[in-house]
N, C-alpha and C positions, 0 to 999 in steps of 0.2 A: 313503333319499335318492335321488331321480334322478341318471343320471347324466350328467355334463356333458364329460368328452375320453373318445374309445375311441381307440388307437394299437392297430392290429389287424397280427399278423405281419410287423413291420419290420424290415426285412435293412437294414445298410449295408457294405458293402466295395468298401473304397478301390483307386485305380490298382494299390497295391503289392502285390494279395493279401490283405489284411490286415480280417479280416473281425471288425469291433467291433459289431455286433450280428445276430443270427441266429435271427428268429422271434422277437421281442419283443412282448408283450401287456401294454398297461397301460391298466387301467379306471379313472379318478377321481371319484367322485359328488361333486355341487353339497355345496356347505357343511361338505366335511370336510378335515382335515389330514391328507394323505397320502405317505408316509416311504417315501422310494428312497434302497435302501441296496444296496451291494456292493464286495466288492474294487474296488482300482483294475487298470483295464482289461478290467470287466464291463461297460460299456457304459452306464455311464448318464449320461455328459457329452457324448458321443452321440446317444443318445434325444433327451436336453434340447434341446441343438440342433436336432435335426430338427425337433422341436415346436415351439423358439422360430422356426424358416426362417432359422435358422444355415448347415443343412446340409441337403443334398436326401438323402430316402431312397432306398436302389438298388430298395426293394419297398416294397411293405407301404402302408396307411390309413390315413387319422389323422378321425376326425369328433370335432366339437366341436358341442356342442347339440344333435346327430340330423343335422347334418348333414356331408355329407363338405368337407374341406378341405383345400386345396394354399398351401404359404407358401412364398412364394419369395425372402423375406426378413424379418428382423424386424417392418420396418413392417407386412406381413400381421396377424401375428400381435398386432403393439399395437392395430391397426383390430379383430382379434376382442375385445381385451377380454383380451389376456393381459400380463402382464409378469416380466421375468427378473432379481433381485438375482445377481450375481457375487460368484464366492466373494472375489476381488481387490477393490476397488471401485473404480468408474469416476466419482471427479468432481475435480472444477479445483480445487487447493488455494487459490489464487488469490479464488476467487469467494465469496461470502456463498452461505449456504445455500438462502436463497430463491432466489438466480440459480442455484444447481444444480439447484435442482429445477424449474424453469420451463427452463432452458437447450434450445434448441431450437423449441421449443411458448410462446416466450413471448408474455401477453397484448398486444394492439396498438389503437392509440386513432386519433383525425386525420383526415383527408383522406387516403384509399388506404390507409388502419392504417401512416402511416407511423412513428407514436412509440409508444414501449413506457410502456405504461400499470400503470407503478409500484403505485397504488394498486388497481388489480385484483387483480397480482398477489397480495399481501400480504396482500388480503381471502380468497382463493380457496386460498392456502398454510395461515392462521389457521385457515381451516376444516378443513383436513383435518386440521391438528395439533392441533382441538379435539376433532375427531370421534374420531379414532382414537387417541387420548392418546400422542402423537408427539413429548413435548414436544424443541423445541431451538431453538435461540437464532438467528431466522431472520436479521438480519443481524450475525451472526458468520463472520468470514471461512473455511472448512473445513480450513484450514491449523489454527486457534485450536480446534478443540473434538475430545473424547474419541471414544477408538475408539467406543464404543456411541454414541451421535450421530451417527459416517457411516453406522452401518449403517440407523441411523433416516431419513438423507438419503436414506439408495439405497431404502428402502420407498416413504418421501415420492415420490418421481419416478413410480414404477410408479403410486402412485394417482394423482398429477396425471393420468397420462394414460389416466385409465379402467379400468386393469387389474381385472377380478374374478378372475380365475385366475395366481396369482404364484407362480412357482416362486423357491424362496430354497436357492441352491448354497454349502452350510457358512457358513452364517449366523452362526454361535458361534465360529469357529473362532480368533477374536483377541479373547474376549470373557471378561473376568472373571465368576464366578459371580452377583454384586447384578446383571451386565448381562445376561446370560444372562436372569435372571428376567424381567427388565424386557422383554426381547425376546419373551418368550414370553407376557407381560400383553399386548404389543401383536397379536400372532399374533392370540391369543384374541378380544380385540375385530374382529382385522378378520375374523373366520369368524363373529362375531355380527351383523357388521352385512353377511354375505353374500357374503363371498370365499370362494374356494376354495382351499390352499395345497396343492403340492408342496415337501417339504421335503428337502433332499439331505444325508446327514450320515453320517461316522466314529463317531459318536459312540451307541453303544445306549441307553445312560441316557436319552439326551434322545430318542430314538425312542420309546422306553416312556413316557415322562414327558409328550409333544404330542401322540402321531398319534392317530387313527383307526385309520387300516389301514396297510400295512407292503408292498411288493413288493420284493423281493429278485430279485437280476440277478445270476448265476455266468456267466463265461467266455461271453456276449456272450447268452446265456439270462436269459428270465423262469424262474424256480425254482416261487415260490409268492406268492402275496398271501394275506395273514394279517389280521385281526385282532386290533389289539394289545390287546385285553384277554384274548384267549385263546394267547396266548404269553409268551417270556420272552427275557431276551437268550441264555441256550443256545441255544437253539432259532434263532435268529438268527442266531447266528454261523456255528454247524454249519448251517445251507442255504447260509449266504454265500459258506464257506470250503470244505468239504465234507468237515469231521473237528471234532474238540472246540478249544475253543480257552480257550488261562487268560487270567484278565481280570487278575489282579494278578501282578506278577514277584513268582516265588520266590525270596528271596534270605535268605543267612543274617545275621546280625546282622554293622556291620562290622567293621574289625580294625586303625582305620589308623595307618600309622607315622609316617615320618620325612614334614616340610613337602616337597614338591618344589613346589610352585607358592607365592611371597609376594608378594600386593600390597600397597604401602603407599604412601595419599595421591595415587593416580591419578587423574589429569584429564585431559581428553579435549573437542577442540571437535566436534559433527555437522556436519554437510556442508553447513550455513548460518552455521558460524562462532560456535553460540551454546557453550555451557558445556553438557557432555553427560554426564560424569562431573564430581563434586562430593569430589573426594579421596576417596576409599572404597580400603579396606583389610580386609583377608583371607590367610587360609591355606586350601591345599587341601593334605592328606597323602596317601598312596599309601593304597591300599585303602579310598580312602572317595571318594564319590559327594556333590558339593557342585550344590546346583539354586539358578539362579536365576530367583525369579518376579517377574512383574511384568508391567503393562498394555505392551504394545509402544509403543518409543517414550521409553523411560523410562531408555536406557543400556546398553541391553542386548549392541547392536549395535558400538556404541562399546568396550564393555568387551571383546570377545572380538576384534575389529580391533586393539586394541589389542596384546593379548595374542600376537599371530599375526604383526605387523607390516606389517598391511594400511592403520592406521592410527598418525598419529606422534601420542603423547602429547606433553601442553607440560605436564604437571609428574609427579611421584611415582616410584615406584618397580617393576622385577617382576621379581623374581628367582626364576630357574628353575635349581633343582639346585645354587643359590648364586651363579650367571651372570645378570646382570643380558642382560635381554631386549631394552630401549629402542634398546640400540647397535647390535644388531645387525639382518642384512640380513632379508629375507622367506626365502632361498635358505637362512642358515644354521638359522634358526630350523624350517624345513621337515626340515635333517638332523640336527636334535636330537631324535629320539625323541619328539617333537610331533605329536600324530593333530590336524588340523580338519575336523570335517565343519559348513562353513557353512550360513546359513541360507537360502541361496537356493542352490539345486543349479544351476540354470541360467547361471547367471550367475558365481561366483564356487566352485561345487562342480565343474564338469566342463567339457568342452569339445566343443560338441553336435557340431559339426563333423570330430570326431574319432570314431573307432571306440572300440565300448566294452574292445579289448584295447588300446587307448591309453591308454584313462582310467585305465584301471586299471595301467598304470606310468607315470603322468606323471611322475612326480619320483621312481622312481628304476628307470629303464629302465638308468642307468650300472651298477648290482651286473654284477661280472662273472659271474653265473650267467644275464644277457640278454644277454651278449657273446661275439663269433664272431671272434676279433682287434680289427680297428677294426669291425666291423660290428657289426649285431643279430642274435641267434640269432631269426629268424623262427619254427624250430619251438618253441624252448624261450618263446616269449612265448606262442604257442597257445594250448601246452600248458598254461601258467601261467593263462592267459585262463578256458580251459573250466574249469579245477579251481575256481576261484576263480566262477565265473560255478552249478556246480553246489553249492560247499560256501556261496552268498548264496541261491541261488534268483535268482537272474537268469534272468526268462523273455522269449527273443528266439529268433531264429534262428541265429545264430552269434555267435562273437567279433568279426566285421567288420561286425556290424548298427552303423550310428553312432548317438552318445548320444541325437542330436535324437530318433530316430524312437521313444524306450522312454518309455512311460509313467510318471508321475511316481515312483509307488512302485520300478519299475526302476530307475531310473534314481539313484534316493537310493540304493538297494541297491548300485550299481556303485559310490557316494562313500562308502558306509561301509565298503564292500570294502578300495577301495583303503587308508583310512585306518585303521584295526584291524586288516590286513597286517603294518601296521609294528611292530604289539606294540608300543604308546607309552608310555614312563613316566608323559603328561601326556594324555589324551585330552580334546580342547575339543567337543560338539556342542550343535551352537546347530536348535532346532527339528528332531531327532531324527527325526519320524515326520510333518511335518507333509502333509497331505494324502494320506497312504500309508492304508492297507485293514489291517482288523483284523489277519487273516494275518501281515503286513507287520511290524505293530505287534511284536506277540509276538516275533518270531525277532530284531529291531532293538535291541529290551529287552533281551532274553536275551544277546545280544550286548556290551553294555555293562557288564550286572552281572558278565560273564566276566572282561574284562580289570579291573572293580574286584577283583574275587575274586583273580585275577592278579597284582595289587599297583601296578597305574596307579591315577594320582589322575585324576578325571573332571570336570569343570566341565558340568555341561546346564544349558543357556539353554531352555526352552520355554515359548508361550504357552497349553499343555494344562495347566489345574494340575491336573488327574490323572495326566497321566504324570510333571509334577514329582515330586508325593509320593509315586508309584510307583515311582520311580527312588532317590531323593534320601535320605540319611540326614542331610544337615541341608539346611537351604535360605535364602537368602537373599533379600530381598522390594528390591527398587527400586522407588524413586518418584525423578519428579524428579533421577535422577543422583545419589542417596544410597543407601546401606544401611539402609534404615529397619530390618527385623526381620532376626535370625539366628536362628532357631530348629531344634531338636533335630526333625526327623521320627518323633515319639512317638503311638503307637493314638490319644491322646486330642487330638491336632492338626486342627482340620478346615478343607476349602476356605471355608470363610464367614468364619474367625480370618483366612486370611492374607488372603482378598479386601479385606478390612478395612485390610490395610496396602497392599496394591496400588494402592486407592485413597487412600490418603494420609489414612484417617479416625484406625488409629492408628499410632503410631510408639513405637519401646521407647527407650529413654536410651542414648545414646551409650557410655556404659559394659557395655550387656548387646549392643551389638551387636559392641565391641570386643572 
C-alpha cells in the first residue's frame, strides 16, 4: 500500500523541560488500520495533536501525500482530509444528531445562504448513514440515544467534513462488547470504501483483532512498528512496557465473611432530577470483590455517590458495619475506614492545584504522626510523600510536582495511594484503570486483590468488562437503575452472557438477583 502520513523525528518539549516526545517516526500507508499503542505518558496524545495542528512540534516533519505540511490549527488539518474522534465526546446534548453533525459546516439556501437548508442537510447526513452503515436515529435528541450512537455521531461529523484519514482516540473505551462489534463493522467498511484509520487503544485484544500494523511509543520514543499478524500481545506489552507483563490477576479463590456493606431498596435521583437508582439491594462481605457492570449511565454513578455521601438518597437503606450511612456527614464517612477512589480523578479524586504530597494526605494530614505541635511536620509528610510516591510508581519529579501537571495514569496512581493507605474495611473504585497504560493496569489490579485478600469488602464500578471479570468474584449487571443480573464469576461466564444484560436483552427474576 502506498503510503499516505510520514511524521519523520518529532521532538516536542514543553516551557517546563518536559520532554513528551523525542525522535518519533510514524509511517501510515493509504487504506490500512493502524494501532498506536503505549503506556500513558509515551507520547502519543502528543503526536496526535501535532498531527491534528493541536500542537506545534519543537522539531521534526510531518508529509502527508508526498508532500510536506505545517498545521497551524485543526482547520488545517480538516482542509487536508483528516479528522480526530476524542476519546471524551464533543457534542450538544441538547441538539438532534443531525444538528451535531452538521453543527458548524451547516448546509445554507436563499439570497446570501441566509437560511439553513433542512432538507439538504438530511439528504447528505442519510447518505453517509447509508454508505457507511452508521445507523442512528438522526432527529433524536443526543441527550436520548446509547453510548455506541454518540460514538457513531462523532464518526458521522469527521465524514461530514471529508475526513479520509481519521484517527479514533479509545474508541471502545465505554462500549459494551455487541458495541464494540458494531464499531469495528463500521471501521471495516469505512477502510473499504477508502479511509485510512489511526486507532489509539489500552486495549491489546482489540489491537490484534483491527489493525494492520502496530507502532508502539516507550517514554516519548518510537520502539518498533510491527505487523500484527506477525506478533502477539506478549510481544506488545513487553516493547510497551519494557519487561513481561500478566494479562489476568492472579488471585486465589475468595474467602468472604461477615456483610460489612448492606444495601436495601436504594434510590437515588441524577443530576436532572429523573429516578437513577430503582431500589436495588445487595451485600458486599469482607474478602470478596463485588463488580458492577453496566453501559455508563445506568446508576452506576448514582449508586457509589450515594454510598460515599457525595449524593443524598430519597429512599432505602446502607448500612456499613451496622451504621447506617444516609445520616451521616461526607467528613464522617471519609474517617470510617471507607477507601473512594472516584471515577473522575480530576475533578472529584484529587485537587490539581495542590501538590501531589497534598493529595496524598488530604484527609488525614491530622494523624499526629504529621504533627509538629499545632503545626505540620514538613519533613515527616516528605518523607511520607517519597515512600509512598516510590512503593505506587508515581513518576514526577518530586513530591512538590502539583497534580495538574502528572499524567493521567500518575495521577490515578497518587488517588489510589492515597486511598489503599488507609487499609479500608470497605474499598469503593469506580473506573479503577480507566485511561491508565497496561503497566499501570497490573500493579492497580494487584493492588485491589491485596486488600480483598486482606479482608476489605471491595465494590468496582468499571466500564472495562474485562477488568470486571478480572477483578470480580461475583458481579452485578445494571440497566436502567436496576439489578438485573447477580451472577457467580465462574470459567464458564462470558462477556457476550453479561453484555446481553447490560443491554437490557435479558434480565434474571427478581428472586435469583435477591
Amino acid at each position: 500500500m502506498p503510503v499516505l502520513l510520514e511524521m519523520k523525528n518529532i521532538h516536542k518539549v514543553y516551557p517546563n523541560g518536559t520532554a513528551a516526545n523525542r525522535g518519533v517516526d510514524l509511517t501510515v500507508h493509504e487504506g490500512e488500520i493502524h494501532a498506536l499503542v503505549g503506556e500513558n505518558g509515551a507520547g502519543k496524545s502528543t503526536l496526535m495533536k501535532i498531527l491534528f495542528g493541536l500542537e506545534a512540534p519543537t522539531s521534526g516533519t510531518i508529509e502527508y501525500k508526498g508532500q510536506p505540511v505545517v498545521f497551524n490549527g485543526p482547520k488545517d488539518a480538516i482542509q487536508k482530509g483528516m479528522g480526530m474522534v476524542h476519546q471524551h465526546f464533543m457534542l450538544s446534548p441538547t441538539l438532534t444528531v443531525s444538528e451535531n453533525i452538521v453543527l458548524g459546516d451547516e448546509p445554507k439556501k436563499g439570497l446570501f445562504s441566509m437560511f439553513r437548508d433542512r432538507a439538504k442537510e438530511y439528504r447528505e447526513v442519510e447518505h453517509l448513514v447509508a454508505t457507511y452503515g452508521l445507523k442512528v436515529n438522526l432527529r433524536a435528541k443526543v441527550e436520548t440515544i446509547p453510548v455506541g450512537q454518540k460514538q457513531r455521531v462523532e464518526i458521522l461529523k469527521v465524514l461530514y467534513r471529508g475526513a479520509k484519514l481519521i484517527i479514533l482516540d479509545e474508541p471502545t473505551a465505554v462500549l459494551t462488547p455487541q458495541e464494540t462489534d458494531e464499531l469495528f463493522d463500521s471501521i471495516q467498511a469505512l477502510v473499504s470504501e477508502g479511509h485510512t484509520i489511526i486507532f489509539i487503544t489500552h486495549k491489546l485484544r482489540e489491537v490484534m483483532r483491527i489493525s494492520n500494523r502496530i507502532t508502539i511509543l516507550r517514554a516519548g520514543k518510537s520502539i518498533a512498528t510491527l505487523q500484527t499478524k506477525d506478533t502477539n500481545q506478549e510481544e506488545i506489552s513487553r516493547l510497551m512496557v519494557g519487561r513481561e507483563v500478566l494479562f489476568r490477576v492472579s488471585k486465589a479463590p475468595a474467602e468472604p465473611k461477615d456483610v460489612v456493606l448492606s444495601v436495601r431498596g436504594l434510590e437515588a435521583l441524577d443530576d436532572k432530577g429523573a429516578q437513577a437508582l430503582q431500589g436495588i439491594s445487595f451485600d458486599i462481605r469482607s474478602g470478596e470483590v463485588l463488580g458492577f457492570a453496566g453501559v455508563e449511565g445506568n446508576g452506576q454513578t448514582e449508586l457509589v455517590e450515594a454510598i460515599t455521601g457525595l449524593r443524598k438518597a430519597v429512599g432505602g437503606s446502607i448500612l456499613y458495619q451496622g451504621k447506617e450511612l444516609l445520616s451521616a456527614s461526607i467528613a464522617d464517612i471519609r474517617h470510617m475506614k471507607i477507601g473512594h477512589v472516584p471515577e473522575d480523578r480530576q475533578t472529584s479524586g484529587a485537587s490539581l492545584t495542590s501538590t501531589i504530597a497534598e493529595n496524598l494526605l488530604l484527609d488525614h494530614y491530622r494523624n499526629p504522626e504529621f504533627k509538629r505541635g499545632m503545626f505540620l511536620n514538613k519533613n515527616k509528610i516528605k518523607q511520607y510523600a517519597q515512600k509512598m510516591m516510590k512503593e505506587y510508581d508515581v513518576r514526577a519529579q518530586s513530591e512538590e510536582t502539583l497534580a495538574g501537571a502528572l499524567s493521567g495514569g500518575n495521577l490515578q496512581k497518587v488517588v489510589v495511594a492515597r486511598e489503599l493507605s488507609k487499609n479500608p474495611n470497605l474499598l469503593i473504585v469506580s473506573q479503577p484503570t480507566r485511561g491508565v497504560d497496561i503497566g499501570a493496569i497490573e500493579f492497580i489490579h494487584r493492588e485491589i486483590i491485596k486488600r480483598r485478600d486482606g479482608g476489605a469488602a471491595v465494590l468496582v464500578v468499571s466500564a472495562e468488562l474485562s477488568e470486571i471479570m478480572s477483578l470480580s468474584d461475583r458481579i452485578a449487571v445494571l440497566y436502567n437503575g436496576e439489578i438485573v443480573a447477580l451472577l457467580d464469576n465462574t470459567d464458564d461466564l462470558t462477556e457476550e452472557e453479561i453484555g446481553y444484560y447490560m443491554l437490557g436483552i435479558k434480565k434474571q427474576a427478581q428472586e435469583a438477583v435477591r
